[in-house]
C-alpha positions in Angstrom: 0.0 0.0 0.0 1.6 3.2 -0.8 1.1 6.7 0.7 -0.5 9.5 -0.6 2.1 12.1 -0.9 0.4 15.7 -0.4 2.0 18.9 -2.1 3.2 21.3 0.8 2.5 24.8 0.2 5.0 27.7 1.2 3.6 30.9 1.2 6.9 33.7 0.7 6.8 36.9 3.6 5.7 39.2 0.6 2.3 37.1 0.0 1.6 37.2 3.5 2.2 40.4 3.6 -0.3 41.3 1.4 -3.4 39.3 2.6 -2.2 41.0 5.8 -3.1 44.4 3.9 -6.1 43.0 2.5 -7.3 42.1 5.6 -6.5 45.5 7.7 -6.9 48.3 4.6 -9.5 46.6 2.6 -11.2 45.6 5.5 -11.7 41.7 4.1 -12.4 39.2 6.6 -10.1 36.0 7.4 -12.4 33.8 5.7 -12.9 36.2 2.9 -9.2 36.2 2.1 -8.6 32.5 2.3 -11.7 32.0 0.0 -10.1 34.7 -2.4 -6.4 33.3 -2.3 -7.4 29.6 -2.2 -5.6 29.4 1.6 -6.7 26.0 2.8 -5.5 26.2 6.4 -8.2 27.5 8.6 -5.7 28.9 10.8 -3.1 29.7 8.6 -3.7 33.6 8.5 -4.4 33.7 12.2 -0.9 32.4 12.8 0.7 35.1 9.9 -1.5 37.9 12.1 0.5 37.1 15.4 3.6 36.5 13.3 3.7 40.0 12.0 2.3 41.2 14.9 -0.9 42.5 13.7 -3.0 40.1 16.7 -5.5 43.5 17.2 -7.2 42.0 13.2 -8.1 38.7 15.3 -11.3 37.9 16.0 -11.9 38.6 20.0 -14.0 36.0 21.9 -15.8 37.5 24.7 -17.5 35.4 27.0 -20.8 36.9 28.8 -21.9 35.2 32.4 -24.4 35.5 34.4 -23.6 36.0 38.4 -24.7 32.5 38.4 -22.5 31.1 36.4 -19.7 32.9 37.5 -20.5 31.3 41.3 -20.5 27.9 39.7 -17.1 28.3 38.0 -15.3 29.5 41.3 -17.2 26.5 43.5 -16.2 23.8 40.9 -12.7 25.1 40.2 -12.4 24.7 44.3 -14.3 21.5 44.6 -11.2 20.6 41.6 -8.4 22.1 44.1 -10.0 19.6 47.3 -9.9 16.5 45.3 -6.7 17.2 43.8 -5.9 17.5 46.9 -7.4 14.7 48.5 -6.3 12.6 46.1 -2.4 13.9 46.8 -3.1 13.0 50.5 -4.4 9.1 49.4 -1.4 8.6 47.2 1.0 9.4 49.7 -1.1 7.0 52.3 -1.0 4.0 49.5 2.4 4.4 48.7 3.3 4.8 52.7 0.9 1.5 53.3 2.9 -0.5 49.8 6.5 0.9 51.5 5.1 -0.8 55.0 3.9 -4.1 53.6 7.3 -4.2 51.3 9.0 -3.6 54.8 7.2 -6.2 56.7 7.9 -8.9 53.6 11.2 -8.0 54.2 11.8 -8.4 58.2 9.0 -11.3 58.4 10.0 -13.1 55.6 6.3 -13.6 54.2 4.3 -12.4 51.5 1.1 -10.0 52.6 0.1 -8.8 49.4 -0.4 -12.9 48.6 -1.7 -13.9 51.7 -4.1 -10.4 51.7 -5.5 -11.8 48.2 -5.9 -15.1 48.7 -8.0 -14.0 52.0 -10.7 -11.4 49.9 -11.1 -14.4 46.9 -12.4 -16.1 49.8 -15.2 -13.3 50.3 -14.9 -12.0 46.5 -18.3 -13.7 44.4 -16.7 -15.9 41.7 -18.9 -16.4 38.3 -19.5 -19.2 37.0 -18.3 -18.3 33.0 
């Protein structure tokens, strides 16, 4: 099976240049002047814009919220923060409890991860397959 080569295009600086101008003198819009100069990336001119440091021609995304949502955000970005945290706490615990059992194997000479799974199989419902 052979691969479908695709034909990179390289724009030069004086091209870009120029849908640059298009874009702030003749007031065209970023889809208007990739329709016009055949441009197929979508964000191709957006990345020429912040190259040439004309980022003010971008399209600005404002985001309108409601005191409501606004409440929501900050209680779920904290309610993110306490599990992250929580979850930090029961790491350290599980690796502290592994370190304890390795530890015990060690000085005891058994195995209590074994013997600790052999004892829930006893309790754990087995299905019949």
């Amino acid at each position: 099976m052979t691969k479908k080569s695709e034909t990179l295009i390289r724009y030069s600086t004086c091209f870009k240049l120029q849908v640059i101008e298009d874009i702030e003198k003749r007031g065209l819009t970023i889809e208007s002047c990739r329709m016009k100069y055949g441009i197929r990336g979508t964000s191709t001119i957006q990345q020429w814009l912040l190259k040439y440091g004309k980022a003010h021609l971008l399209n600005k995304v404002l985001r309108v919220e409601t005191r409501g949502e606004k409440d929501e955000l900050k209680r779920l970005q904290s309610e993110i923060k306490s599990l992250k945290q929580a979850y930090a706490e029961l790491s350290l615990e599980h690796k502290c409890s592994e370190k304890v059992i390795e530890l015990s194997d060690e000085l005891f000479g058994t195995d209590l991860k074994k013997k600790y799974a052999l004892e829930l199989s006893k309790y754990s419902v087995k299905k019949k397959v």
